[in-house]
GUKERO-644506 format. One line per 5 residues: their letters; for each residue x, y, z of N, C-alpha, C, O. Coordinates in steps of 0.001 Angstrom, whole numbers, always signed. Layout:
<rs>
a	X,Y,Z,X,Y,Z,X,Y,Z,X,Y,Z; ... $
</rs>
This chain:
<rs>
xxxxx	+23369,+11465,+47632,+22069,+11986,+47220,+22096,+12438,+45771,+21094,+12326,+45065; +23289,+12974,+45301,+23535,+13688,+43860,+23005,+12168,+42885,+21953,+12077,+42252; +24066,+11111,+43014,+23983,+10263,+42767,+22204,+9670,+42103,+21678,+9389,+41026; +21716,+9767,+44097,+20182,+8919,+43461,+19429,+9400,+42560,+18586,+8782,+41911; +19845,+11083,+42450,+19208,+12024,+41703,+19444,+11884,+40138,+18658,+12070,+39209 $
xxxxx	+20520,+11572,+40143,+20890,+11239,+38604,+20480,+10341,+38279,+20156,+10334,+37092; +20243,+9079,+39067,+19598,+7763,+38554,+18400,+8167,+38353,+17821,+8061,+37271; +17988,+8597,+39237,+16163,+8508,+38255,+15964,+9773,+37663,+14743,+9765,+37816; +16144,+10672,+37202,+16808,+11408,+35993,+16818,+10367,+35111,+15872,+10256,+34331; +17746,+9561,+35094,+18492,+8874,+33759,+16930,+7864,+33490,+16281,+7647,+32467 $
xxxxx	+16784,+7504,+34658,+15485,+6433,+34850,+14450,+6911,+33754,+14270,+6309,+32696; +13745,+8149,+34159,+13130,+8799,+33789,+12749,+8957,+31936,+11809,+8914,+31143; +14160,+9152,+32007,+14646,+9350,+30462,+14718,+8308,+29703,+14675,+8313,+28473; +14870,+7063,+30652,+14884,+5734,+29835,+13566,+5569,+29596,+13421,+5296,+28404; +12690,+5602,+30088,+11451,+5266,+30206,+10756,+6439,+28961,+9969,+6170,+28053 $
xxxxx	+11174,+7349,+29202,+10339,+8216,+28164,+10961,+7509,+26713,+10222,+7032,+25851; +12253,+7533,+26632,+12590,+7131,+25196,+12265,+5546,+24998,+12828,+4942,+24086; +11460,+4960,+25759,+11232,+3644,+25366,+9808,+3629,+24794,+9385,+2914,+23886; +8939,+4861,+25733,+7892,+4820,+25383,+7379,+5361,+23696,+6461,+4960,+22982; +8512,+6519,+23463,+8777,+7254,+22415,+8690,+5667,+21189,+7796,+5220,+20472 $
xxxxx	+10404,+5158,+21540,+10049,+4789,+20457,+9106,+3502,+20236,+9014,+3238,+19037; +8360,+2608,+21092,+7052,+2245,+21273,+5823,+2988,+20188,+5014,+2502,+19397; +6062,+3999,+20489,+5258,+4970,+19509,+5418,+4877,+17783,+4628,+4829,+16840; +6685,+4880,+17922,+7456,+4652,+16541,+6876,+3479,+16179,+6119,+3510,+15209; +7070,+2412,+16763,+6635,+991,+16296,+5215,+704,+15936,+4922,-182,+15133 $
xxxxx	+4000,+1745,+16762,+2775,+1248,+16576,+2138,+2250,+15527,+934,+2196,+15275; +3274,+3481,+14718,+3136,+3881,+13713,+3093,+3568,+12331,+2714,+4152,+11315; +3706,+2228,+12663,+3914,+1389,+10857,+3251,+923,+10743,+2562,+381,+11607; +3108,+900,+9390,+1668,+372,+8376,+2279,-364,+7459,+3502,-492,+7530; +1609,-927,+6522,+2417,-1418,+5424,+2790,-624,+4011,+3586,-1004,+3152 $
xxxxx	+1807,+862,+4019,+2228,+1309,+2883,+3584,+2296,+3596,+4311,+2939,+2838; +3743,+2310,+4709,+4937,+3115,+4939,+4648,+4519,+5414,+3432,+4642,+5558; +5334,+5672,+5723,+5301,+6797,+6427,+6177,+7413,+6351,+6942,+6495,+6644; +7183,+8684,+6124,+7782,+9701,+5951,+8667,+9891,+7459,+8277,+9456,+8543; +9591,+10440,+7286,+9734,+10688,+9051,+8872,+11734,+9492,+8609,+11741,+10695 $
xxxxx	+8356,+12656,+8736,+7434,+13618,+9300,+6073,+12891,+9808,+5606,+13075,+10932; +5606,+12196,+9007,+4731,+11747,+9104,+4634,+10883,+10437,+3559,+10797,+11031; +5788,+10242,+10894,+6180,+9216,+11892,+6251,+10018,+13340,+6001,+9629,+14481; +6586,+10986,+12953,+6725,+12338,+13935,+5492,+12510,+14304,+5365,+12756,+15504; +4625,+12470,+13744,+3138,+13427,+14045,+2519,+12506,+14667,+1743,+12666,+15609 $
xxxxx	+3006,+10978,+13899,+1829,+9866,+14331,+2175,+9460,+15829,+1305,+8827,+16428; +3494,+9795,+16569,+3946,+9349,+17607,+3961,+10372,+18534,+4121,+10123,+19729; +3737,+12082,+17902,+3335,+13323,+18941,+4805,+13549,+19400,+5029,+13948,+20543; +5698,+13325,+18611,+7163,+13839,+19165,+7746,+14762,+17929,+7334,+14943,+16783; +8691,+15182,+18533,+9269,+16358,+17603,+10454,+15525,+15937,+11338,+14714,+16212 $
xxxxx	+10215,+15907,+14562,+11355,+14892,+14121,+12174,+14741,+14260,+12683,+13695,+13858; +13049,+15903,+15085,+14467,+14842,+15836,+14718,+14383,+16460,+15879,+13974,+16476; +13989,+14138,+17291,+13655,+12696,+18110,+13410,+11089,+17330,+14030,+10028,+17405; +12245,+11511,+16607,+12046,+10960,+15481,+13427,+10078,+14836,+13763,+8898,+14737; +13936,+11312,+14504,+14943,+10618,+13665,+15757,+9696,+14479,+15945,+8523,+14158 $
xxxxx	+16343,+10376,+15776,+17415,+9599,+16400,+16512,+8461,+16998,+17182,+7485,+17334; +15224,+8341,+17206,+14922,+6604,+17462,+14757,+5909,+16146,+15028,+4711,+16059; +14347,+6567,+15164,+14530,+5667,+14261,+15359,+4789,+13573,+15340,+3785,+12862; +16444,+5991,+14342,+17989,+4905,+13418,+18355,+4106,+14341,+19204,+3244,+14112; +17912,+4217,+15269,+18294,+2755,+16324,+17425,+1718,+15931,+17765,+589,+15577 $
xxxxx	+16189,+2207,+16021,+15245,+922,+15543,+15773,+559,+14462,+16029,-645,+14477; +16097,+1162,+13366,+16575,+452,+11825,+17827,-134,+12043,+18012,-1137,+11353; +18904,+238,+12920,+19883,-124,+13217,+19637,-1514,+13783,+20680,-2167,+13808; +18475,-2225,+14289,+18239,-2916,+15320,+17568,-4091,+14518,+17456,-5199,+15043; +17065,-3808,+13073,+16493,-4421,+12563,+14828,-4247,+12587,+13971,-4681,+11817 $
xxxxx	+14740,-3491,+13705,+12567,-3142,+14505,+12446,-2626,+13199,+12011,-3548,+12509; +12651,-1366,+12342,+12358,-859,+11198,+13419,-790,+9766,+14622,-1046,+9702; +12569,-391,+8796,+13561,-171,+7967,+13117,+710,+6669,+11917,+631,+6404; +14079,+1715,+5638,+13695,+2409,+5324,+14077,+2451,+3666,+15215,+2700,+3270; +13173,+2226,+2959,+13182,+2142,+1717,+13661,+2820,+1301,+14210,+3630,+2047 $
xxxxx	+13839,+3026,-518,+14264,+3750,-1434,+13529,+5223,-1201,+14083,+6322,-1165; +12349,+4969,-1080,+11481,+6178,-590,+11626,+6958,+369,+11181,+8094,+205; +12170,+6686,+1444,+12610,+7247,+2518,+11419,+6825,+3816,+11548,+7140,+4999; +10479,+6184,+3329,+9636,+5819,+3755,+9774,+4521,+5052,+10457,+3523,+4822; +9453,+4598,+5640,+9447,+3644,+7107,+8307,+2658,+6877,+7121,+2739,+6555 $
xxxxx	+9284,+1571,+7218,+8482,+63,+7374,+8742,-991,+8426,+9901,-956,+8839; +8120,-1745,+8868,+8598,-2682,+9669,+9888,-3365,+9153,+10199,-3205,+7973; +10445,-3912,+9747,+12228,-4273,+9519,+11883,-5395,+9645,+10673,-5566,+9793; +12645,-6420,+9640,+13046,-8139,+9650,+12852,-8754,+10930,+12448,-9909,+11066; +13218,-7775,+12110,+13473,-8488,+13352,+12062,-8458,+13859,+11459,-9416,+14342 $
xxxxx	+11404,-6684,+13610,+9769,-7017,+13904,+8706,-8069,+13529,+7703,-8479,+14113; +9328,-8382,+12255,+8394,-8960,+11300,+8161,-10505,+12171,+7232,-11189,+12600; +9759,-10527,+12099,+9902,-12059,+12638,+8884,-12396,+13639,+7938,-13184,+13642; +9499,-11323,+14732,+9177,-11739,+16174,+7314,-11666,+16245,+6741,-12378,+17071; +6555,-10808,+15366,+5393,-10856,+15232,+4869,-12178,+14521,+3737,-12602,+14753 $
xxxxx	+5503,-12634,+13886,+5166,-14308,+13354,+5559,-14908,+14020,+5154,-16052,+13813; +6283,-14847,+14931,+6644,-16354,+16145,+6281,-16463,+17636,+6560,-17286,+18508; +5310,-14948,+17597,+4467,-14518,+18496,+2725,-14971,+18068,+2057,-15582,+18902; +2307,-14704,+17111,+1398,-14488,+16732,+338,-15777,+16783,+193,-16236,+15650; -144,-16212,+17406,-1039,-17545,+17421,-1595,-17722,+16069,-1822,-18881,+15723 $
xxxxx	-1808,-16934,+15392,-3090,-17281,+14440,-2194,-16969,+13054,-2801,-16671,+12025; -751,-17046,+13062,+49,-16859,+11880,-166,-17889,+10801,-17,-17751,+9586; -543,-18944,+11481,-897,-20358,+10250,-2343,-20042,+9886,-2993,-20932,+9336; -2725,-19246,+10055,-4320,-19417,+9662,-4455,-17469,+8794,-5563,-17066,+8440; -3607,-16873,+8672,-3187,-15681,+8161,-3796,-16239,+6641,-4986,-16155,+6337 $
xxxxx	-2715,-16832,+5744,-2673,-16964,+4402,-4238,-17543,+3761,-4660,-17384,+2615; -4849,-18188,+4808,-6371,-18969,+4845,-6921,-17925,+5013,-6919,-17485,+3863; -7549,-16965,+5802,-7727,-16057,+5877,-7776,-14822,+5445,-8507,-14019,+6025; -6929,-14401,+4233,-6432,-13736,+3479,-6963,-13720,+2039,-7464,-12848,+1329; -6622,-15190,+1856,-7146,-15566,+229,-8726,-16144,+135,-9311,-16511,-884 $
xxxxx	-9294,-16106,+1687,-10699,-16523,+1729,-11274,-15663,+2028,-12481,-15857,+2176; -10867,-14616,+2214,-11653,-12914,+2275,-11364,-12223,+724,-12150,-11327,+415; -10757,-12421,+160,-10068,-12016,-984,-10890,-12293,-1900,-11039,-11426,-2761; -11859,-13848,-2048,-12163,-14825,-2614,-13366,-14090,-2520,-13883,-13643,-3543; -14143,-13820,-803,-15525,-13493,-949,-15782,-12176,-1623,-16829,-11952,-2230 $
xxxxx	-14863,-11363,-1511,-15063,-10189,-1858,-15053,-9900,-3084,-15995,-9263,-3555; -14188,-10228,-3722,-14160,-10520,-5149,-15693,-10983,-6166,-16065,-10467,-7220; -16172,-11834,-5578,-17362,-12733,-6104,-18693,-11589,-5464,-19602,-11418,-6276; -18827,-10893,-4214,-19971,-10378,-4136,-19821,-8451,-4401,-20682,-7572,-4393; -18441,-8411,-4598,-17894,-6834,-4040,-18501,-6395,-2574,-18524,-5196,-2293 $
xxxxx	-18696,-6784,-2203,-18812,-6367,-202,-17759,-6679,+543,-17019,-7609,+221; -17585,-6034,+1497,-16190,-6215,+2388,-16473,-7418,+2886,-17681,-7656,+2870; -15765,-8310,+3347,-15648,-9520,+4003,-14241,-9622,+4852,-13310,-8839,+4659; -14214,-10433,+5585,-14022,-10764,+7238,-13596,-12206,+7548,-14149,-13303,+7457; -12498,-11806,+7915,-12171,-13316,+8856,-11833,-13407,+10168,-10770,-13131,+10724 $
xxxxx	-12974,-13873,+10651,-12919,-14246,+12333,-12600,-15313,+13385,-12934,-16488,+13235; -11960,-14869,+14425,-11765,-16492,+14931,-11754,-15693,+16458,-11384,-14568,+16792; -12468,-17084,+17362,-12508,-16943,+18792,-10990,-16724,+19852,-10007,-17437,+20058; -11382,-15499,+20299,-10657,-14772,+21615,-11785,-14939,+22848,-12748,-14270,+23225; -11117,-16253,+23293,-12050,-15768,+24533,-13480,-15830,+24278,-14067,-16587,+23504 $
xxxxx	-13960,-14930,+25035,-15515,-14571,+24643,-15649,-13886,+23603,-16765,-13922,+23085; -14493,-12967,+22895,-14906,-12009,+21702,-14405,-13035,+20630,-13781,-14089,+20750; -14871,-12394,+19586,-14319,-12859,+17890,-13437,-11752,+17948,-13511,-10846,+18778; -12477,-11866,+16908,-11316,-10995,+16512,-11583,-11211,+15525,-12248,-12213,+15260; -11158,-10336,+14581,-10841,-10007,+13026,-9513,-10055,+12728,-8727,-9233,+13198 $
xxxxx	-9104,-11144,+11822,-7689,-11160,+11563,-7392,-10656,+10013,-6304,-10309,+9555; -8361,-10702,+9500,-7825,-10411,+8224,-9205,-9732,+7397,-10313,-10017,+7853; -9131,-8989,+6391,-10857,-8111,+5584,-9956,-7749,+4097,-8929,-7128,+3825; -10992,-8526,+3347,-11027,-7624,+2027,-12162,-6257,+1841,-13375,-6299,+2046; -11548,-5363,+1502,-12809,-3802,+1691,-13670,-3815,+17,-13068,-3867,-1055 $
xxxxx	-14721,-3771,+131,-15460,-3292,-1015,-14989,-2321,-1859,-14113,-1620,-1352; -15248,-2097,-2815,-14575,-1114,-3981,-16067,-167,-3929,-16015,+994,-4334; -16993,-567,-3564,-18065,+326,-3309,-18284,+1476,-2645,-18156,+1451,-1421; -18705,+2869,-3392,-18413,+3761,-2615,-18848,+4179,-1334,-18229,+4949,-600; -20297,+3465,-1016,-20768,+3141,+220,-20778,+2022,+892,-21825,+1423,+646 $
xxxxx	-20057,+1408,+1684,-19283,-9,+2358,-19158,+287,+3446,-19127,+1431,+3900; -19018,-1298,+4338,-18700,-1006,+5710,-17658,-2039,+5726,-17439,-3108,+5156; -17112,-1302,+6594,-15178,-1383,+6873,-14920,-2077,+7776,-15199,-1510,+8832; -14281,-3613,+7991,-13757,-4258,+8727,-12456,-4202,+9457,-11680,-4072,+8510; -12058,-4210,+10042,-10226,-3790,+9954,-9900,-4452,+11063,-10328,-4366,+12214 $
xxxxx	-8789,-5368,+10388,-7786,-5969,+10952,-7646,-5775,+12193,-7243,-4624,+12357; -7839,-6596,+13662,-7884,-6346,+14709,-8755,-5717,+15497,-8485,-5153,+16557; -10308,-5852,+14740,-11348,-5450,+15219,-11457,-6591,+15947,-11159,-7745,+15640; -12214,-5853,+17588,-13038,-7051,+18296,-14433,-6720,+18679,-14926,-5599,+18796; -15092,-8096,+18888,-16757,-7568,+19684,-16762,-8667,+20622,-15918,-9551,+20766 $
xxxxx	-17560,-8523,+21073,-18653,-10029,+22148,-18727,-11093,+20742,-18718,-10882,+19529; -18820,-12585,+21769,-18586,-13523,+20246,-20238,-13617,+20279,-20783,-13862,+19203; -20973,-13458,+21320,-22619,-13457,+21238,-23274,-12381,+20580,-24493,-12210,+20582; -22378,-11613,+19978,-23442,-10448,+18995,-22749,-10867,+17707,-21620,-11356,+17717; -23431,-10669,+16634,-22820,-10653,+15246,-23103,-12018,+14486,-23287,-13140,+14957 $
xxxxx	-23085,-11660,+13395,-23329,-13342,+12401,-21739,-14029,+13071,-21736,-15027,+13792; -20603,-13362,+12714,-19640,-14583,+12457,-19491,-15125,+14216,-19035,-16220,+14544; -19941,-14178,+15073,-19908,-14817,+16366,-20772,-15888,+16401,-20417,-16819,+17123; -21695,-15986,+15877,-23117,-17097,+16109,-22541,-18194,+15704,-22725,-19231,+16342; -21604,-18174,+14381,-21142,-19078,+13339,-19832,-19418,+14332,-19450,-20588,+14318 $
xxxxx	-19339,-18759,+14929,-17915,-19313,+15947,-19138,-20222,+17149,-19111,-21452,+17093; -19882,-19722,+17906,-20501,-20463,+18825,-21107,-21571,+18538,-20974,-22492,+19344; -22090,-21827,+17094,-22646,-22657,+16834,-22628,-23773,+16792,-23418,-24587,+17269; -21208,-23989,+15889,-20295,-24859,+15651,-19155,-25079,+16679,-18038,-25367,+16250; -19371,-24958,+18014,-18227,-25498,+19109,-19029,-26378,+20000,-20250,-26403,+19850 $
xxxxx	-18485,-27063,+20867,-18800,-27918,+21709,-19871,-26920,+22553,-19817,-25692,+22618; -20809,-27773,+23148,-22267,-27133,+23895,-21441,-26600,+25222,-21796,-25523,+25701; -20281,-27369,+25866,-19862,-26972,+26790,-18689,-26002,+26768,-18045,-25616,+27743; -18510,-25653,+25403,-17364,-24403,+25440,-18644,-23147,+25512,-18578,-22151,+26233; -19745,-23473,+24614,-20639,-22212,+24507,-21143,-21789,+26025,-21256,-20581,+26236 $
xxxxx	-21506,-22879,+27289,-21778,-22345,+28170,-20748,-21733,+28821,-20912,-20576,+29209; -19764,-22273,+29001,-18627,-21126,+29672,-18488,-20487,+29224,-17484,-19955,+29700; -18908,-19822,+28219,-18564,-18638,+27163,-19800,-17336,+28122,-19635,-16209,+28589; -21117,-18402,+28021,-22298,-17569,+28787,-22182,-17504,+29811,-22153,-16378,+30308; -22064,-18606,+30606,-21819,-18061,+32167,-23123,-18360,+32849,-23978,-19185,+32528 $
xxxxx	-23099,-17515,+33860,-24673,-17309,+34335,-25246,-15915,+33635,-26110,-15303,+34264; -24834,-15435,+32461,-25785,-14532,+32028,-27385,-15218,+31903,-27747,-16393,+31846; -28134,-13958,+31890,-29716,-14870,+31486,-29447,-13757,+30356,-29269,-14531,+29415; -29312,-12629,+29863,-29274,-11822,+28648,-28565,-11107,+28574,-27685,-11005,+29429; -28663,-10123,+27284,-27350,-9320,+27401,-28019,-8082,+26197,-29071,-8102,+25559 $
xxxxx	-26873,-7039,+26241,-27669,-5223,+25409,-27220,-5775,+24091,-26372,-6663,+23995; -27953,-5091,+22874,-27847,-5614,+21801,-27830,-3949,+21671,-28910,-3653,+22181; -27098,-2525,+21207,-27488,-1404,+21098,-28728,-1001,+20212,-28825,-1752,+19241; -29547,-184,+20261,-30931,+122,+20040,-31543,-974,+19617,-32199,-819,+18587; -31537,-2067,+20101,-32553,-3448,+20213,-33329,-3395,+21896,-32900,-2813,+22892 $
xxxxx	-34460,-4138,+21761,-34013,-5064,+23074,-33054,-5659,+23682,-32028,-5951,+23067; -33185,-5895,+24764,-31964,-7077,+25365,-32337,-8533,+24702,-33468,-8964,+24481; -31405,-9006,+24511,-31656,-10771,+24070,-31391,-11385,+25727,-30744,-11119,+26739; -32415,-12420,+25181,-32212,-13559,+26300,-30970,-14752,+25828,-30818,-15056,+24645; -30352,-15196,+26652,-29422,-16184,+26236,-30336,-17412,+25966,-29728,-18480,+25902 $
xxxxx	-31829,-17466,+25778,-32341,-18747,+25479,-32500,-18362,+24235,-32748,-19349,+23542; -32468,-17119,+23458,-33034,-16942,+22354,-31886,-17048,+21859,-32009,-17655,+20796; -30423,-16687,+22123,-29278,-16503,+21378,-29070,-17973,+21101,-28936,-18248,+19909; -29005,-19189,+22147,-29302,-20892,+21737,-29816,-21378,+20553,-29371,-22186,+19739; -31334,-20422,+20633,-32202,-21283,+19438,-31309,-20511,+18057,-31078,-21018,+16959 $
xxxxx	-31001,-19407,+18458,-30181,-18512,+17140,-29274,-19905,+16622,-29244,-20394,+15492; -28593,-20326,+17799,-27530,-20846,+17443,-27868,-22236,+16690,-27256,-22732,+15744; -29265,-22844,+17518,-29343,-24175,+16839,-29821,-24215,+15171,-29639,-25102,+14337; -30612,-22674,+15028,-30923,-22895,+13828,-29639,-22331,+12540,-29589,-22480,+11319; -28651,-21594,+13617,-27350,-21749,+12519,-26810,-22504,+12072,-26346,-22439,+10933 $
xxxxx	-26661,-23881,+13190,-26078,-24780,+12857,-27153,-25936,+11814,-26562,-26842,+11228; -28404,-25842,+11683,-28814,-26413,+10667,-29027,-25660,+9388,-29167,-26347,+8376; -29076,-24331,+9270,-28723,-23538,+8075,-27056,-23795,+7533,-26663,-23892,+6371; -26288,-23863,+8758,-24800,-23388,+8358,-24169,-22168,+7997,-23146,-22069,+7320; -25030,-20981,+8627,-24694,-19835,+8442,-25528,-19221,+9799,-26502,-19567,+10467 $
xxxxx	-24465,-18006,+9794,-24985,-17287,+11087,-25437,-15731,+10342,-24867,-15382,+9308; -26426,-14930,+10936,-26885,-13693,+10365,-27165,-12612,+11342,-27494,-12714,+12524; -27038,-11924,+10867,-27251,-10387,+11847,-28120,-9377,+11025,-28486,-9423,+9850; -28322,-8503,+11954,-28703,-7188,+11302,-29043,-6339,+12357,-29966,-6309,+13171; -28112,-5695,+12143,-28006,-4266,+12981,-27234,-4707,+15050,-27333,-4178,+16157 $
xxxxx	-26545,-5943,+14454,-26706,-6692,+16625,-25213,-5952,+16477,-25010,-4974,+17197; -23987,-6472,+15403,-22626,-5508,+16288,-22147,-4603,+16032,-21157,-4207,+16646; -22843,-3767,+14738,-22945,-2173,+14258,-24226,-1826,+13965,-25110,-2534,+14446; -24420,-1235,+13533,-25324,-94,+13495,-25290,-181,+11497,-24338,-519,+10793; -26505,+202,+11118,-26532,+120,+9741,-25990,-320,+8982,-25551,+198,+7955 $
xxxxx	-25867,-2112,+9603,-25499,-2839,+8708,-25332,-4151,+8857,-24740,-4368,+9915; -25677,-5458,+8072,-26048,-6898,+7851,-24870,-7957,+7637,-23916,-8023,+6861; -25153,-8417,+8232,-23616,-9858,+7936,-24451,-11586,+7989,-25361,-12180,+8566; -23427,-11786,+6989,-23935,-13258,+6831,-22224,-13719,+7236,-21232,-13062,+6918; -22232,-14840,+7907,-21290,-15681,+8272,-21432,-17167,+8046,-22483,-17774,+8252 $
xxxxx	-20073,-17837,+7516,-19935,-19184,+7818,-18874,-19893,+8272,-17709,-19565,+8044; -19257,-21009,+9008,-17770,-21310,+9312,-17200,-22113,+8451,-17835,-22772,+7628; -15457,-22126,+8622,-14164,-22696,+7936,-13763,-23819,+9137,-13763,-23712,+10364; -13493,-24710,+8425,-12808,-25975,+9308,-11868,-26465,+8533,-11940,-26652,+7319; -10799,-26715,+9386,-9482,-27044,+8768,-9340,-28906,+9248,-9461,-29087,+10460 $
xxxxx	-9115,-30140,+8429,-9445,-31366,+8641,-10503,-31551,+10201,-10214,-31917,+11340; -11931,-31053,+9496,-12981,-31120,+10591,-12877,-30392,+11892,-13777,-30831,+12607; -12225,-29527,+12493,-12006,-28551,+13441,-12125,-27056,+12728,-11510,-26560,+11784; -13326,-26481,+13703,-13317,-25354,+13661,-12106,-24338,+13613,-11238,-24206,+14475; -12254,-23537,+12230,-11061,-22615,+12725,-11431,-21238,+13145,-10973,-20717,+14162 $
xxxxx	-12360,-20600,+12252,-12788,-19349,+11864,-14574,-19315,+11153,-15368,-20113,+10655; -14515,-18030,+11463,-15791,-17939,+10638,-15717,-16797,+9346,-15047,-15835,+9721; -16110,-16662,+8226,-16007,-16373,+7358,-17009,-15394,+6767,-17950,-15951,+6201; -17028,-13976,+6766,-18200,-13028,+6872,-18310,-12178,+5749,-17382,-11850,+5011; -19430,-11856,+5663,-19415,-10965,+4327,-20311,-9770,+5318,-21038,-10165,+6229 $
xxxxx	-20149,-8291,+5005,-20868,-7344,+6321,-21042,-6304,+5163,-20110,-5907,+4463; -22588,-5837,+5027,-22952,-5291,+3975,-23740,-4044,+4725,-24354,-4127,+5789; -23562,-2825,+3873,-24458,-1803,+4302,-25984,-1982,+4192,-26510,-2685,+3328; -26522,-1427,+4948,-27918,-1568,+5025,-28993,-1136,+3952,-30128,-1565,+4159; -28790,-317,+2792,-29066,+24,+1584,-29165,-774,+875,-29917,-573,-77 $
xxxxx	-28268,-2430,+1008,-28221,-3260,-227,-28921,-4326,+320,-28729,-5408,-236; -29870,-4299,+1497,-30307,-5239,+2219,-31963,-5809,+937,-32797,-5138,+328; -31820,-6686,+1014,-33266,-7564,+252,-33252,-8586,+687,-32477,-9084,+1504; -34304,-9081,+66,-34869,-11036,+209,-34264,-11627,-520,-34056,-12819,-294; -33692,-10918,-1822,-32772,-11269,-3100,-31124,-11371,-2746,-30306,-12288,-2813 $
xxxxx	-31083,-10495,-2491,-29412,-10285,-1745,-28991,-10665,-1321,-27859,-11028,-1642; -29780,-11010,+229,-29792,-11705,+1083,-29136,-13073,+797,-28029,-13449,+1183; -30200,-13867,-92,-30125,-15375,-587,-28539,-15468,-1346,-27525,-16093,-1033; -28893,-14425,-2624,-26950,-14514,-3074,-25858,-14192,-2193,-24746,-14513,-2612; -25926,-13573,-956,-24895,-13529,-287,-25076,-14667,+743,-23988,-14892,+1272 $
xxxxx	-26005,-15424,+1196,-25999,-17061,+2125,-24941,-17669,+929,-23831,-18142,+1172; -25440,-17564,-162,-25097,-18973,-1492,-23451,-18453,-1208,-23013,-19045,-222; -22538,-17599,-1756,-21429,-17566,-1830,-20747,-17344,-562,-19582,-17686,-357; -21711,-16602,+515,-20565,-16849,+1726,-20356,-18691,+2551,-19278,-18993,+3062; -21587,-19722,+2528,-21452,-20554,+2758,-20584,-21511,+1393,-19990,-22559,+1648 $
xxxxx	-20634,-21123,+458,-19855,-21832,-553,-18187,-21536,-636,-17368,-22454,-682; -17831,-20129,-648,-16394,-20030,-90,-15748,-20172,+826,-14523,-20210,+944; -16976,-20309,+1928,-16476,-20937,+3581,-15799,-22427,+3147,-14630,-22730,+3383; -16599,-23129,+2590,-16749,-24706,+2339,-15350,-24987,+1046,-14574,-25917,+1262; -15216,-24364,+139,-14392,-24369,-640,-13101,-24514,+365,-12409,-25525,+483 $
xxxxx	-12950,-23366,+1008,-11578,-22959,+1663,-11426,-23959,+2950,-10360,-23910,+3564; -12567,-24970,+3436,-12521,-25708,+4622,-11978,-26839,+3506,-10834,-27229,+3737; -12343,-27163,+2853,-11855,-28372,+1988,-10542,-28544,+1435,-9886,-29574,+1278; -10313,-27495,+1203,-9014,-27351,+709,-7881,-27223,+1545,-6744,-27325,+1085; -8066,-27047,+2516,-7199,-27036,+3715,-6498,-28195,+4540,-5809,-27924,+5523 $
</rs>
């Protein structure tokens, strides 16, 4: 009986220090973190802290600069690129958000289909002091939002219905409900614009124009620019269709 008692004891303890340093891992960022800082972000004490950290660094999971500062290590890095589905479409993604943002100063967005949601894999942020913030690993419904319209538009008619289902509509927050016949015509007239648009369907005070990116004629992503609601016009509007469908198209070509 002493015995079983010690095993799950020990059990116990394994499990907490796995979860611990779990914690550790979903604390890194890329500008790095302090061990105090790593401490706070994971709700454990720093000597705990410390002693998972030097295993993880020992392990290759982290590693710790001149700064003293904590970063992802080699072995994380790896295993997150040979995990990662959408690692070939990162650098596309990156320099085509980079590209929009640059040319309009508004945050911009790169999206690609999960399922029924869009994901956000990659955002350049506005330098503007009032902006709306995309971030890396945002998700929604792929039926609300410009770059969702621009992922649906452009796919086969029979991926979009399994996507719908037997919905007949769905909540749009402080809208009406949309009908899925109206979200269709949304879609047919995206696909003869070549851009998808919102305002106000997957946040709240604030407008997105989307287009899609195709890599040798296959859809990859959709390509978004998401502007606060202050800079909204008939004028604006038009210059942000012109450069978000033109850097979509640039970056599909070049690919």
């Amino acid at each position: 009986m002493e015995n079983e008692d010690r095993s799950a004891t020990d059990d116990k303890s394994g499990v907490r220090s796995v979860a611990r340093a779990l914690a550790l891992l979903s604390a890194l960022d890329r500008k790095g973190k302090n061990l105090s800082e790593m401490a706070a972000a994971a709700n454990i004490s720093v000597s705990t802290a410390s002693r998972l950290l030097g295993t993880l660094v020992a392990h290759g999971f982290a590693a710790q600069g001149s700064n003293n500062r904590y970063v992802a290590g080699l072995a994380l890095t790896t295993l997150l690129h040979e995990t990662d589905r959408w690692a070939p479409l990162r650098m596309l993604a990156a320099d085509s958000t980079a590209a929009l943002c640059a040319e309009l100063d508004e945050t911009s967005a790169f999206f690609v289909q999960l399922g029924d949601e869009r994901l956000c894999i990659d955002s350049a942020e506005s330098s503007q002091l009032v902006r709306r913030v995309r971030l890396t690993g945002e998700k929604g419904k792929i039926y609300r939002g410009a770059a969702g319209k621009a992922l649906l538009a452009f796919s086969p008619n029979e991926a979009v219905d399994d996507i719908l289902g037997d919905m007949v509509s769905f909540e749009i927050p402080g809208q009406q409900d949309r009908t899925v016949e109206q979200l269709k015509a949304e879609l047919a007239l995206t696909r003869t614009q070549g851009y998808g648009f919102s305002h106000h369907e997957s946040t709240g005070g604030s407008w997105s124009v989307a287009a899609p990116v195709f890599i040798r004629g296959k859809l990859v992503g959709a390509l978004a620019s998401v502007i606060p609601d202050h800079r909204f016009d008939q004028e604006r509007l038009a210059v942000v269709i012109e450069a978000t469908k033109r850097v979509a198209a640039e970056f599909s070509e070049s690919s």
